[in-house]
mmCIF file of the N, C-alpha and C atoms, coordinates in Angstrom:
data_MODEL
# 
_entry.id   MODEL 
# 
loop_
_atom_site.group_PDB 
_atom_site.id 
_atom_site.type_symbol 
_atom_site.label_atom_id 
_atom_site.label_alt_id 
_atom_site.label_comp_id 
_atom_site.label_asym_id 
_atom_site.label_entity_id 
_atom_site.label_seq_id 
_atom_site.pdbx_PDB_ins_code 
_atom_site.Cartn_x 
_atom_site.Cartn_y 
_atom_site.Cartn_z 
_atom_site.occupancy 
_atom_site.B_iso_or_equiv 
_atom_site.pdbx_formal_charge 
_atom_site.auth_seq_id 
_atom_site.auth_comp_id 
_atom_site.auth_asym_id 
_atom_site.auth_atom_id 
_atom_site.pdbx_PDB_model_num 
ATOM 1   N N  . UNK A 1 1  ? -30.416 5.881   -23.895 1.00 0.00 ? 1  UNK A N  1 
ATOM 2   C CA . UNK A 1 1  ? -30.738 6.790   -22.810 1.00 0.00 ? 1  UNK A CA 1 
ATOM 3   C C  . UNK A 1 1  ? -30.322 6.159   -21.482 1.00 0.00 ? 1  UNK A C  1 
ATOM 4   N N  . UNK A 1 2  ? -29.887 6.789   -20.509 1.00 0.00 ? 2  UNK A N  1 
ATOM 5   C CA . UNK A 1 2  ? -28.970 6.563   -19.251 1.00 0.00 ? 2  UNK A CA 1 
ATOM 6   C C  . UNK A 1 2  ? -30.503 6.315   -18.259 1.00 0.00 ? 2  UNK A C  1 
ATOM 7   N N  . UNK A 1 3  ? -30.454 5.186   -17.293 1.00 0.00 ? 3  UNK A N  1 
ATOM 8   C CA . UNK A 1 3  ? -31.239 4.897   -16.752 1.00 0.00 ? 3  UNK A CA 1 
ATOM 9   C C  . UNK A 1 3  ? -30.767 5.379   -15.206 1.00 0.00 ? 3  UNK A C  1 
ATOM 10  N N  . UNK A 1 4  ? -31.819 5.341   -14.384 1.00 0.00 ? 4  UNK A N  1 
ATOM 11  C CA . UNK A 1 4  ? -31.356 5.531   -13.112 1.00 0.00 ? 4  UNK A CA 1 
ATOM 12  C C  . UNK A 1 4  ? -32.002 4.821   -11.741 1.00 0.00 ? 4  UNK A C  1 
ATOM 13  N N  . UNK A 1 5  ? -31.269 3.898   -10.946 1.00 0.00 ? 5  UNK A N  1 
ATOM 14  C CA . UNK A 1 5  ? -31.951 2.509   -10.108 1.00 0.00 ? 5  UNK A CA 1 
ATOM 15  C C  . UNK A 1 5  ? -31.308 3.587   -8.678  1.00 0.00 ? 5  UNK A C  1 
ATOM 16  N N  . UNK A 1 6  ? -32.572 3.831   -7.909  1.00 0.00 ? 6  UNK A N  1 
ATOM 17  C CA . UNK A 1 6  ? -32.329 3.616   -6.523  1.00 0.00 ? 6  UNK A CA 1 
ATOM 18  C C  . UNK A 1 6  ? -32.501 2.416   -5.836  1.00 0.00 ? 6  UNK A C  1 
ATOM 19  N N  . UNK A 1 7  ? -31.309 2.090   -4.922  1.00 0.00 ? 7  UNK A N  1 
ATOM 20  C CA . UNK A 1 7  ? -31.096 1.083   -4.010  1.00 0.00 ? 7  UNK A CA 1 
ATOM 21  C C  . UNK A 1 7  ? -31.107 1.717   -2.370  1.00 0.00 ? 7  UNK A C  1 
ATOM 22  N N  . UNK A 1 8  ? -32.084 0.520   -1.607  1.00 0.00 ? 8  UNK A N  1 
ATOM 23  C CA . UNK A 1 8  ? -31.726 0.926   -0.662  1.00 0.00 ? 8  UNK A CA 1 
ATOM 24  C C  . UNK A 1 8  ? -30.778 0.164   0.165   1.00 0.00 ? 8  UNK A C  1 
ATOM 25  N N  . UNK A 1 9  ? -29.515 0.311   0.723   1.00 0.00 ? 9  UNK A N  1 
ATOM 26  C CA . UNK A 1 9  ? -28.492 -0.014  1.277   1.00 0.00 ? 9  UNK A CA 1 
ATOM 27  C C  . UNK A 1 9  ? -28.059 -0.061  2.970   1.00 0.00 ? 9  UNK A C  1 
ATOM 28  N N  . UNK A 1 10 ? -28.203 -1.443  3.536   1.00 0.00 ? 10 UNK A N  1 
ATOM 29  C CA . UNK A 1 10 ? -28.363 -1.623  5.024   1.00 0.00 ? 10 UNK A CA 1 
ATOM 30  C C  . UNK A 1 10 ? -26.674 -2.369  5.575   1.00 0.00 ? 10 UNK A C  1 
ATOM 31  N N  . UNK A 1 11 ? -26.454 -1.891  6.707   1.00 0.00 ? 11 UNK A N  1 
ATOM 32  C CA . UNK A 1 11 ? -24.995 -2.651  7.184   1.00 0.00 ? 11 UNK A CA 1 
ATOM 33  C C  . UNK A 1 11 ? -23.833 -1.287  7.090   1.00 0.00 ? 11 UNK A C  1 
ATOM 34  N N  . UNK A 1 12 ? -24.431 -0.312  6.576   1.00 0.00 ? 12 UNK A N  1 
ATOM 35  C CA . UNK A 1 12 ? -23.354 0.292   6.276   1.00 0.00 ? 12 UNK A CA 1 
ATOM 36  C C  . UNK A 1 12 ? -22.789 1.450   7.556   1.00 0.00 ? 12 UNK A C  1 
ATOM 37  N N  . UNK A 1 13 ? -21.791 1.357   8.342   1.00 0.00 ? 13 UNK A N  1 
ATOM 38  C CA . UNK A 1 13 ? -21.786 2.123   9.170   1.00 0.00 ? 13 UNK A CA 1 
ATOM 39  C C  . UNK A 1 13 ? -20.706 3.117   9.310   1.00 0.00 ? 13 UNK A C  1 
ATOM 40  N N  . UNK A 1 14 ? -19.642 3.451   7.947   1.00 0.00 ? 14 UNK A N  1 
ATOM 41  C CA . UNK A 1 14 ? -18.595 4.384   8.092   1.00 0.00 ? 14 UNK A CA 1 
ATOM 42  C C  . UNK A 1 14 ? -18.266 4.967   6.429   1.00 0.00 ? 14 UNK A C  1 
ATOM 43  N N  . UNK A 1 15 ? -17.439 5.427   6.556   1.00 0.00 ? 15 UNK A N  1 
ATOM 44  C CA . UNK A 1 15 ? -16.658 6.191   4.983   1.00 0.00 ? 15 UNK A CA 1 
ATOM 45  C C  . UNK A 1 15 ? -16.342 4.677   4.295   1.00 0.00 ? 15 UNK A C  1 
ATOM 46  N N  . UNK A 1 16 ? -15.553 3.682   5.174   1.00 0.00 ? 16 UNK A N  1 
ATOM 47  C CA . UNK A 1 16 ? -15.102 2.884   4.292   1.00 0.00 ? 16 UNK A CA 1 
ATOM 48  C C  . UNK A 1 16 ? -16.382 1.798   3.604   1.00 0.00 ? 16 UNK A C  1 
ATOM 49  N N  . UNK A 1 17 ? -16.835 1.948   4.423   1.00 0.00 ? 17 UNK A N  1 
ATOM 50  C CA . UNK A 1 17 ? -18.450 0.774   3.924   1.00 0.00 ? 17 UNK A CA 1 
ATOM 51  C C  . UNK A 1 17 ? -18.409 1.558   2.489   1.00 0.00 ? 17 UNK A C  1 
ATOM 52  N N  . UNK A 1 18 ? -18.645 2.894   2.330   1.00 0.00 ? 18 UNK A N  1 
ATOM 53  C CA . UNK A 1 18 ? -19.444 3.392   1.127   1.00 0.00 ? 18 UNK A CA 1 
ATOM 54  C C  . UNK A 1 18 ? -18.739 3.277   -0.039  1.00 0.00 ? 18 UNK A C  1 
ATOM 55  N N  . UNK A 1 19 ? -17.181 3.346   0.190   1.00 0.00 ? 19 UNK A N  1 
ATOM 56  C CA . UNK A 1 19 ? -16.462 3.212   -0.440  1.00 0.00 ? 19 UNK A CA 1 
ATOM 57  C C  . UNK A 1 19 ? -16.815 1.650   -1.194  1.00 0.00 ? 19 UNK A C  1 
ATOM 58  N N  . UNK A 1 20 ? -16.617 0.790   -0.253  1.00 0.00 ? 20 UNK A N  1 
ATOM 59  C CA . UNK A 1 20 ? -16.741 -0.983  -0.704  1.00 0.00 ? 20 UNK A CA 1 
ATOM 60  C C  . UNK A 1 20 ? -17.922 -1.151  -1.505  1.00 0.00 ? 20 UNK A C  1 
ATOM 61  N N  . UNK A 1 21 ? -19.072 0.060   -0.637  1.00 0.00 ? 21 UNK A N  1 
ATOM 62  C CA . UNK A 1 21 ? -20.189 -0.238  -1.738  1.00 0.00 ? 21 UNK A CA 1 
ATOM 63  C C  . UNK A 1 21 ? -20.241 0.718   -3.200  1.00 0.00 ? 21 UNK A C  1 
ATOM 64  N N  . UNK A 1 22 ? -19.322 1.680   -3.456  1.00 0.00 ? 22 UNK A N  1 
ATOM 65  C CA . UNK A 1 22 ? -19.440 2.425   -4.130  1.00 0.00 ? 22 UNK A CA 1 
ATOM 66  C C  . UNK A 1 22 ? -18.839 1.796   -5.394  1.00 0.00 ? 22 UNK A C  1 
ATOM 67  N N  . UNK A 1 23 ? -17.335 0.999   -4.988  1.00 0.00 ? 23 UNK A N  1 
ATOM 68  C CA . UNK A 1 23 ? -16.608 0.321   -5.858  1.00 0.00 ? 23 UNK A CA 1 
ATOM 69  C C  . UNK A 1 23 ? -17.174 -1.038  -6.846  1.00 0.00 ? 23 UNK A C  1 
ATOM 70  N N  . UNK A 1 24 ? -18.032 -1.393  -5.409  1.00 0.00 ? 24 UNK A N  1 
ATOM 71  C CA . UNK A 1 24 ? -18.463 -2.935  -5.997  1.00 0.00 ? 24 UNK A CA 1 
ATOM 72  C C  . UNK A 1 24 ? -19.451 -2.207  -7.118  1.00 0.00 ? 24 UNK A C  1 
ATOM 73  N N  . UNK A 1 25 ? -20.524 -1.019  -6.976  1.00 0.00 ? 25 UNK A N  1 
ATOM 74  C CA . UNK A 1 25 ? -21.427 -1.359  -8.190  1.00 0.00 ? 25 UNK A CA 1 
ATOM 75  C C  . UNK A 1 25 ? -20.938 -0.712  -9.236  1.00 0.00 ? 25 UNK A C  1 
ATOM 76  N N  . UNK A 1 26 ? -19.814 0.173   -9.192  1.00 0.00 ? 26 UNK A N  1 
ATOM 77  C CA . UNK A 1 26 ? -19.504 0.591   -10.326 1.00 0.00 ? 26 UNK A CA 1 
ATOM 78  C C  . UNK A 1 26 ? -18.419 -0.387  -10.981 1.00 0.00 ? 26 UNK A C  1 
ATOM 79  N N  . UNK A 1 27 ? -18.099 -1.404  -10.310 1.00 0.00 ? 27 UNK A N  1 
ATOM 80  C CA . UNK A 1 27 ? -17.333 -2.880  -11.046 1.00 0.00 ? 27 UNK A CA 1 
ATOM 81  C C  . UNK A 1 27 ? -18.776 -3.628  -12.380 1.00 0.00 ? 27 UNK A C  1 
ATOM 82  N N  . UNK A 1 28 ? -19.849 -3.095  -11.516 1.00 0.00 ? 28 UNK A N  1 
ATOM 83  C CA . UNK A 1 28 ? -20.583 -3.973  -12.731 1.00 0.00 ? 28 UNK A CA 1 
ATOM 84  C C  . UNK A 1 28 ? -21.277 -3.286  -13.704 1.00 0.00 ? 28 UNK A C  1 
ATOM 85  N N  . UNK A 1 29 ? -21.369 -4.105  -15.121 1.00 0.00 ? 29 UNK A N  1 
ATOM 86  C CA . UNK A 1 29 ? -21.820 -3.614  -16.849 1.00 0.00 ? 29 UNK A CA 1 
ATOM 87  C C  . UNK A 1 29 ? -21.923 -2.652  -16.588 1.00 0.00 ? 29 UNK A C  1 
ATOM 88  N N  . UNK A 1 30 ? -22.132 -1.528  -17.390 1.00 0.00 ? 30 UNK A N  1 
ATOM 89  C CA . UNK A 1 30 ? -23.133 -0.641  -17.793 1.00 0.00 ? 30 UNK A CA 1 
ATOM 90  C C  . UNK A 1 30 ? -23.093 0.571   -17.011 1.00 0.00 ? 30 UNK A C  1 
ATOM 91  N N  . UNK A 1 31 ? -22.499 0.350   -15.612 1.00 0.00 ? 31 UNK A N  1 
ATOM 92  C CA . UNK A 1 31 ? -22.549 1.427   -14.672 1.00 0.00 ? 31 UNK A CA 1 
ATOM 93  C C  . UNK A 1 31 ? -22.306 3.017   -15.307 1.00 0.00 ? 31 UNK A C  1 
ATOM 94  N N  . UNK A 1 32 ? -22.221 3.874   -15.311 1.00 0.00 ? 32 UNK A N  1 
ATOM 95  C CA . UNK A 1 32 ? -21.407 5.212   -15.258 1.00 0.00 ? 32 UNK A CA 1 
ATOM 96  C C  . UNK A 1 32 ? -21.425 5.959   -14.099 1.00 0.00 ? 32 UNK A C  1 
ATOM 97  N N  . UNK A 1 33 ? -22.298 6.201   -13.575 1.00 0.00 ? 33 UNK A N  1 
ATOM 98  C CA . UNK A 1 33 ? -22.114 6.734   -11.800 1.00 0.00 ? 33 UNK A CA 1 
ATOM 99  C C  . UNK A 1 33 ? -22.457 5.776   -10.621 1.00 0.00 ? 33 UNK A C  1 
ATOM 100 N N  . UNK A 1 34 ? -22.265 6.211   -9.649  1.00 0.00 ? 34 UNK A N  1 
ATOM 101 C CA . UNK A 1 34 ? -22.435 5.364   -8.494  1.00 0.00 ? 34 UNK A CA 1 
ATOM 102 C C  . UNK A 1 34 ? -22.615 6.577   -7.231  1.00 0.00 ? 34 UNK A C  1 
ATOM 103 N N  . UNK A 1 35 ? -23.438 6.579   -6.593  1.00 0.00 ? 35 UNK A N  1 
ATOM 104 C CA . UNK A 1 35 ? -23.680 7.638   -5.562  1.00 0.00 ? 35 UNK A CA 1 
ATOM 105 C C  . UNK A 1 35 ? -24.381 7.215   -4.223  1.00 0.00 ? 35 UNK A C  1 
ATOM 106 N N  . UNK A 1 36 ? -23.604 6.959   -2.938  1.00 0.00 ? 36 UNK A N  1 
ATOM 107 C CA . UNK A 1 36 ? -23.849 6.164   -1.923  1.00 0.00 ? 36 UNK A CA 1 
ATOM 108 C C  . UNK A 1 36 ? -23.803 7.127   -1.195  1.00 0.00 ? 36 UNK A C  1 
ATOM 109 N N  . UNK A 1 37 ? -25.074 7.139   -0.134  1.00 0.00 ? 37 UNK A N  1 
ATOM 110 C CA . UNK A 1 37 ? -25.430 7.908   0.655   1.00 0.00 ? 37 UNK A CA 1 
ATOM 111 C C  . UNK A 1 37 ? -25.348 7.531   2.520   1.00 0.00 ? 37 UNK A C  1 
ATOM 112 N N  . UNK A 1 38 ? -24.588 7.440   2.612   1.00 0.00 ? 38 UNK A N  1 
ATOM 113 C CA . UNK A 1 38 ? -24.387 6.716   4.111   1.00 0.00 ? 38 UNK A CA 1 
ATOM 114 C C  . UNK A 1 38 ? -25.651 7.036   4.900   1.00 0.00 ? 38 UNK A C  1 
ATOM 115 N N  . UNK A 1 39 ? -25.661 7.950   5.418   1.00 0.00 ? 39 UNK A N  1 
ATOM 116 C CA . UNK A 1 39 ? -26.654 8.610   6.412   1.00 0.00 ? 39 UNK A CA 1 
ATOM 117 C C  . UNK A 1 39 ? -28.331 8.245   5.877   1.00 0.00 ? 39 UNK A C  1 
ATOM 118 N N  . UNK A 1 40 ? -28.525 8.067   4.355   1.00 0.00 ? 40 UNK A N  1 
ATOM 119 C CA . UNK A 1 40 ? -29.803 7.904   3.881   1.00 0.00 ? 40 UNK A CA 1 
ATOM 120 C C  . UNK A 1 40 ? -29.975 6.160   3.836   1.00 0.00 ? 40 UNK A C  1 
ATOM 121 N N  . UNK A 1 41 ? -28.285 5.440   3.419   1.00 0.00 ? 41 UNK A N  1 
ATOM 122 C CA . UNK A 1 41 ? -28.889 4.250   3.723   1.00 0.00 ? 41 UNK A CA 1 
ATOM 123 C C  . UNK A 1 41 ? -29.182 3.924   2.294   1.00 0.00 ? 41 UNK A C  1 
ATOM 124 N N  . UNK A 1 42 ? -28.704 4.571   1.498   1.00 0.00 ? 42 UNK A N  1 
ATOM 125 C CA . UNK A 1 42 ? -29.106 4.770   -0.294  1.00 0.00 ? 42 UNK A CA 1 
ATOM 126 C C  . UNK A 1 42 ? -28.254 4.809   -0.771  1.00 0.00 ? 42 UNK A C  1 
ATOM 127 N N  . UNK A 1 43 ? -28.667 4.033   -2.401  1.00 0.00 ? 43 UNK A N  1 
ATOM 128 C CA . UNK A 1 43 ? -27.386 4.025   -3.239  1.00 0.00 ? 43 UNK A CA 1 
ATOM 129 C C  . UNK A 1 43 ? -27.952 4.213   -4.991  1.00 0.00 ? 43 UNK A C  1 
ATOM 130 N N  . UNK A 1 44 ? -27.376 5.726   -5.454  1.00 0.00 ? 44 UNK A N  1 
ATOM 131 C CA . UNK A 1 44 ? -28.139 5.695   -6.815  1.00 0.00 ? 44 UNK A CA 1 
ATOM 132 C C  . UNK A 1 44 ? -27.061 5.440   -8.080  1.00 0.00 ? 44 UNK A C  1 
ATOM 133 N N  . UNK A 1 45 ? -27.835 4.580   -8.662  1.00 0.00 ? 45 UNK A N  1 
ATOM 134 C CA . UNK A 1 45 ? -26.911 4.207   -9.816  1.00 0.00 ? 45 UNK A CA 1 
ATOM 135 C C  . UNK A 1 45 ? -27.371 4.721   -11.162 1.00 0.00 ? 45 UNK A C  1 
ATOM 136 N N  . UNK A 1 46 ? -26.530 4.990   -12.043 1.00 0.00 ? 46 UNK A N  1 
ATOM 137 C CA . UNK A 1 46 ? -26.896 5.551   -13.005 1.00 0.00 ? 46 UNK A CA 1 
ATOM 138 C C  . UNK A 1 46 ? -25.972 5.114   -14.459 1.00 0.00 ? 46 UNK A C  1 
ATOM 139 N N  . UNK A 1 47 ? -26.444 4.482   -15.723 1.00 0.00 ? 47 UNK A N  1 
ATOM 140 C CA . UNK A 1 47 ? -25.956 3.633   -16.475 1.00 0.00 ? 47 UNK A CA 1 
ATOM 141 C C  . UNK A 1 47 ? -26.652 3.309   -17.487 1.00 0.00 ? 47 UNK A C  1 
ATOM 142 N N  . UNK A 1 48 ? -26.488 2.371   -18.352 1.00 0.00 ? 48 UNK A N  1 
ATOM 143 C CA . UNK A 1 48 ? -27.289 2.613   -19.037 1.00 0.00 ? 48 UNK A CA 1 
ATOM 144 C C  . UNK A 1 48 ? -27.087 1.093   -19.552 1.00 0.00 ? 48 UNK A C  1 
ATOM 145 N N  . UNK A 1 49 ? -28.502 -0.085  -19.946 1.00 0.00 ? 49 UNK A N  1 
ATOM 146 C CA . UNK A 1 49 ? -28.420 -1.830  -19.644 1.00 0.00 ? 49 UNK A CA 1 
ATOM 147 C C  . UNK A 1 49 ? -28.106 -2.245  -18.815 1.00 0.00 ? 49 UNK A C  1 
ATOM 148 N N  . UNK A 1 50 ? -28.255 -1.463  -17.092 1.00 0.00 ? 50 UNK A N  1 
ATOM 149 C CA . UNK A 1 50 ? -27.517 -2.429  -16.170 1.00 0.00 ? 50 UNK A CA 1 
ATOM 150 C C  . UNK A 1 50 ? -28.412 -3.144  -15.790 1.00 0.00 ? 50 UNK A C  1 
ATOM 151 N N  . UNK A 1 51 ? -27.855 -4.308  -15.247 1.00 0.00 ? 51 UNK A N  1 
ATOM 152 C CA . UNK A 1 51 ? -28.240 -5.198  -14.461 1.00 0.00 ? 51 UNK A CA 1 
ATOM 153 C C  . UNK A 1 51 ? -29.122 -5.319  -12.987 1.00 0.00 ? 51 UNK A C  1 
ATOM 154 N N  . UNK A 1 52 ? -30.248 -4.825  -12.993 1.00 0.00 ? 52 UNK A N  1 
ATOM 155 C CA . UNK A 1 52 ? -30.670 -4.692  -11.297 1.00 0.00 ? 52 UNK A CA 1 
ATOM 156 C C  . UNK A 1 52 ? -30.350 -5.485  -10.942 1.00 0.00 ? 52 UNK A C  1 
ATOM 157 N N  . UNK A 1 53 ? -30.078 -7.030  -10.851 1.00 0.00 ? 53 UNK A N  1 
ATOM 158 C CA . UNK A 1 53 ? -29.759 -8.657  -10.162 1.00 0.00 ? 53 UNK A CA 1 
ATOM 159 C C  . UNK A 1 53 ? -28.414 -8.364  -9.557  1.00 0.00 ? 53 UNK A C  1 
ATOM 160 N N  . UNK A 1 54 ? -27.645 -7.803  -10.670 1.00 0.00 ? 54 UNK A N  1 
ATOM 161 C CA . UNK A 1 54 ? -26.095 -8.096  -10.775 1.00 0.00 ? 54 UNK A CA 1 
ATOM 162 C C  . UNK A 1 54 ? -25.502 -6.608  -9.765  1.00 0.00 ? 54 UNK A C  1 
ATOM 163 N N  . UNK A 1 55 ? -25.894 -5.809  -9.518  1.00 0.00 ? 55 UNK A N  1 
ATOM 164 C CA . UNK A 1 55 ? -25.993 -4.506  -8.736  1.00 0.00 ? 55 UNK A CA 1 
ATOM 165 C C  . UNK A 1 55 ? -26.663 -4.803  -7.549  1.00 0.00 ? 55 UNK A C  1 
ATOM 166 N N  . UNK A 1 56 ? -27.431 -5.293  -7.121  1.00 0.00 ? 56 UNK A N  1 
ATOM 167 C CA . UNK A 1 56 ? -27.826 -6.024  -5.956  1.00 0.00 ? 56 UNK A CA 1 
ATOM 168 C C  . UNK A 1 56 ? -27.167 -6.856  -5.689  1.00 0.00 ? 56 UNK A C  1 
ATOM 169 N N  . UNK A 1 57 ? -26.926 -8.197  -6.201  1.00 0.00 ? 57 UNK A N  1 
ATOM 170 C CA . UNK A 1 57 ? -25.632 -9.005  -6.101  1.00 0.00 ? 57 UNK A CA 1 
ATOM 171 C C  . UNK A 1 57 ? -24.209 -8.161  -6.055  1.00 0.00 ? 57 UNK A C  1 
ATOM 172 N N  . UNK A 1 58 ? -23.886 -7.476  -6.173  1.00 0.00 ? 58 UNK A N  1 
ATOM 173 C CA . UNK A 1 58 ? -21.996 -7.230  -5.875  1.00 0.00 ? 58 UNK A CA 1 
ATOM 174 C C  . UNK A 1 58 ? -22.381 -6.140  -4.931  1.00 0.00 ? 58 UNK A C  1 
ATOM 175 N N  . UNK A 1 59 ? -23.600 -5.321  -4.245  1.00 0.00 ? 59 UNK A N  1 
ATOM 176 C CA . UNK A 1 59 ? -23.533 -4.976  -3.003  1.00 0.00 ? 59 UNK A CA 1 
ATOM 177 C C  . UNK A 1 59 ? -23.725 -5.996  -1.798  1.00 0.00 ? 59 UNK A C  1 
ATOM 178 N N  . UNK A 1 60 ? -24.272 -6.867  -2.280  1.00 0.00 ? 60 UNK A N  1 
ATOM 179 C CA . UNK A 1 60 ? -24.096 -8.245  -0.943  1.00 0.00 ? 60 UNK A CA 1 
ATOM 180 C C  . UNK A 1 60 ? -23.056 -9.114  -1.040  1.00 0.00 ? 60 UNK A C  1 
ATOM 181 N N  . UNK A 1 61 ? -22.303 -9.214  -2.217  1.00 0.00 ? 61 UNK A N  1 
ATOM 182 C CA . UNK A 1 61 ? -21.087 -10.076 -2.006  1.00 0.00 ? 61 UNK A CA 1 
ATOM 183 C C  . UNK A 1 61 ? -19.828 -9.036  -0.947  1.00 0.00 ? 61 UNK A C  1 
ATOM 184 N N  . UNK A 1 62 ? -20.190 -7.917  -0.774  1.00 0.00 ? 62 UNK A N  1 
ATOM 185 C CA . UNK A 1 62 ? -19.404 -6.763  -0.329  1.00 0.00 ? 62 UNK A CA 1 
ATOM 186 C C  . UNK A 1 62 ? -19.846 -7.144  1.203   1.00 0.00 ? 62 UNK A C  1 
ATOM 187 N N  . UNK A 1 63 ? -20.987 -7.664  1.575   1.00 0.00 ? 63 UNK A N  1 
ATOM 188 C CA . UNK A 1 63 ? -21.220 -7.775  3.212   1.00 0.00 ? 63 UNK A CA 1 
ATOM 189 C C  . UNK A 1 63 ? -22.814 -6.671  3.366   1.00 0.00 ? 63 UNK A C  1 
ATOM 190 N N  . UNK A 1 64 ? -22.916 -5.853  2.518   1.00 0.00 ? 64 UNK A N  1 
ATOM 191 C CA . UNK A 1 64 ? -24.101 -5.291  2.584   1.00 0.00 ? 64 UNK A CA 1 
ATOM 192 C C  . UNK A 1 64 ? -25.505 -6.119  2.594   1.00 0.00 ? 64 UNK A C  1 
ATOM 193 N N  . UNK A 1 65 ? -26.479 -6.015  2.765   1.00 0.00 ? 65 UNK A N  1 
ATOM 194 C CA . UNK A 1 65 ? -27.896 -5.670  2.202   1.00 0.00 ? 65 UNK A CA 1 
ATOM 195 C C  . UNK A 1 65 ? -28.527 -4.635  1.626   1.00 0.00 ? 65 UNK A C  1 
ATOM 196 N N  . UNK A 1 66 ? -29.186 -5.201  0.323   1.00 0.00 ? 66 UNK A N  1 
ATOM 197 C CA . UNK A 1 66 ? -29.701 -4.132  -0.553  1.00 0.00 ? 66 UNK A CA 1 
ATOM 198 C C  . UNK A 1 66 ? -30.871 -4.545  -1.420  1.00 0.00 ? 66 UNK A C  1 
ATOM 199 N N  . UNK A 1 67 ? -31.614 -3.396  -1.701  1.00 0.00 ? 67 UNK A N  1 
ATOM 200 C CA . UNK A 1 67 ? -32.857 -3.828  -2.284  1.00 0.00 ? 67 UNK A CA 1 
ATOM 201 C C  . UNK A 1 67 ? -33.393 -2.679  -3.389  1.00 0.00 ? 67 UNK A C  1 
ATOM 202 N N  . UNK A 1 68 ? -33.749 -2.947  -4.050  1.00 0.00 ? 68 UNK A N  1 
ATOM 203 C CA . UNK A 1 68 ? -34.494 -1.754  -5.057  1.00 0.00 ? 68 UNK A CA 1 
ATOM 204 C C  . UNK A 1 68 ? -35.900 -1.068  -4.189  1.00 0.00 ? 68 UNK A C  1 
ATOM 205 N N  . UNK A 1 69 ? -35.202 0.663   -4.301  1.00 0.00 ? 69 UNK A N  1 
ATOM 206 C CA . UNK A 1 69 ? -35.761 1.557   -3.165  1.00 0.00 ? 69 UNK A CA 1 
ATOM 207 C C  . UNK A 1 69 ? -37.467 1.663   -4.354  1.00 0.00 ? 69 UNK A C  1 
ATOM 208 N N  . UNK A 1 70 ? -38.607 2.242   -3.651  1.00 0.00 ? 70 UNK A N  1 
ATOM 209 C CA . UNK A 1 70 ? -39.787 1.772   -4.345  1.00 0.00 ? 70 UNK A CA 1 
ATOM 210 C C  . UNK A 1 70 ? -39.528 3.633   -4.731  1.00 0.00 ? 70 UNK A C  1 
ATOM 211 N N  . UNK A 1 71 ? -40.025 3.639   -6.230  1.00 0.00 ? 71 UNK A N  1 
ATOM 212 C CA . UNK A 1 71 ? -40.196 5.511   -7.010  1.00 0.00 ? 71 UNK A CA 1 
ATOM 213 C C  . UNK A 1 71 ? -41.030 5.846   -5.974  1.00 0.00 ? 71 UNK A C  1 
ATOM 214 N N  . UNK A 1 72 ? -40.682 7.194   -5.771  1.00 0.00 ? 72 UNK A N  1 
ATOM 215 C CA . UNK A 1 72 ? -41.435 8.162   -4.965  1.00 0.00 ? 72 UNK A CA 1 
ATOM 216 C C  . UNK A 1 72 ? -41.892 9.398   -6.208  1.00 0.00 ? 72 UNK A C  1 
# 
Protein backbone atom coordinates (compact mmCIF):
# COMPACT_ATOMS: atom_id res chain seq x y z
CA UNK A 1 0.00 0.00 0.00
CA UNK A 2 1.33 3.55 -1.21
CA UNK A 3 2.12 5.74 1.75
CA UNK A 4 1.88 9.43 1.90
CA UNK A 5 4.66 11.99 3.95
CA UNK A 6 3.88 15.68 4.13
CA UNK A 7 6.95 17.87 4.29
CA UNK A 8 7.17 21.15 5.20
CA UNK A 9 9.60 23.05 2.84
CA UNK A 10 11.49 26.56 3.71
CA UNK A 11 14.08 28.67 1.28
CA UNK A 12 12.04 28.20 -1.52
CA UNK A 13 11.37 31.36 -3.46
CA UNK A 14 10.59 30.68 -7.39
CA UNK A 15 9.47 27.90 -10.15
CA UNK A 16 13.03 26.83 -10.23
CA UNK A 17 13.46 26.09 -6.35
CA UNK A 18 10.39 23.62 -6.78
CA UNK A 19 11.66 22.14 -9.53
CA UNK A 20 15.28 21.32 -7.54
CA UNK A 21 13.03 20.29 -4.82
CA UNK A 22 10.71 18.29 -6.82
CA UNK A 23 13.62 16.39 -8.64
CA UNK A 24 15.74 15.77 -5.61
CA UNK A 25 12.83 13.71 -3.77
CA UNK A 26 11.68 11.91 -6.51
CA UNK A 27 15.64 10.81 -7.07
CA UNK A 28 15.06 8.90 -3.82
CA UNK A 29 13.78 4.82 -3.19
CA UNK A 30 10.45 4.24 -3.33
CA UNK A 31 9.17 7.62 -4.47
CA UNK A 32 6.20 7.57 -7.14
CA UNK A 33 4.89 11.17 -6.85
CA UNK A 34 6.33 14.26 -5.71
CA UNK A 35 4.06 17.42 -5.30
CA UNK A 36 5.70 20.83 -4.22
CA UNK A 37 3.73 23.56 -3.31
CA UNK A 38 5.61 26.86 -3.46
CA UNK A 39 3.18 29.32 -2.02
CA UNK A 40 2.20 26.62 0.91
CA UNK A 41 5.86 26.02 1.61
CA UNK A 42 4.88 22.10 1.25
CA UNK A 43 5.97 19.14 -0.24
CA UNK A 44 3.77 15.79 -0.55
CA UNK A 45 5.32 12.66 -1.29
CA UNK A 46 3.78 9.67 -2.13
CA UNK A 47 5.54 6.01 -2.47
CA UNK A 48 5.62 3.30 -1.05
CA UNK A 49 9.06 2.08 1.79
CA UNK A 50 10.35 5.48 1.52
CA UNK A 51 12.71 6.79 3.47
CA UNK A 52 11.55 9.91 5.72
CA UNK A 53 15.62 10.55 6.66
CA UNK A 54 16.62 10.13 3.06
CA UNK A 55 13.65 12.62 1.63
CA UNK A 56 14.52 15.12 4.16
CA UNK A 57 18.12 14.65 3.41
CA UNK A 58 18.10 15.22 -0.60
CA UNK A 59 15.72 18.31 0.08
CA UNK A 60 18.64 19.91 2.14
CA UNK A 61 21.45 18.71 0.10
CA UNK A 62 19.37 20.86 -2.68
CA UNK A 63 19.88 24.18 -0.31
CA UNK A 64 16.35 23.79 1.19
CA UNK A 65 15.03 23.25 4.75
CA UNK A 66 12.59 20.66 5.51
CA UNK A 67 10.79 18.89 8.09
CA UNK A 68 7.93 16.36 8.46
CA UNK A 69 4.62 18.63 8.38
CA UNK A 70 2.58 17.36 11.83
CA UNK A 71 -1.23 15.20 10.40
CA UNK A 72 -3.93 17.53 10.58
Amino acid sequence: MAETIELKVDGMTCDHCVRAVTEAISGVDGVTEASVDLDAGAATVKGKGVDLGAVVAAVIEEGYEAAPQAAS
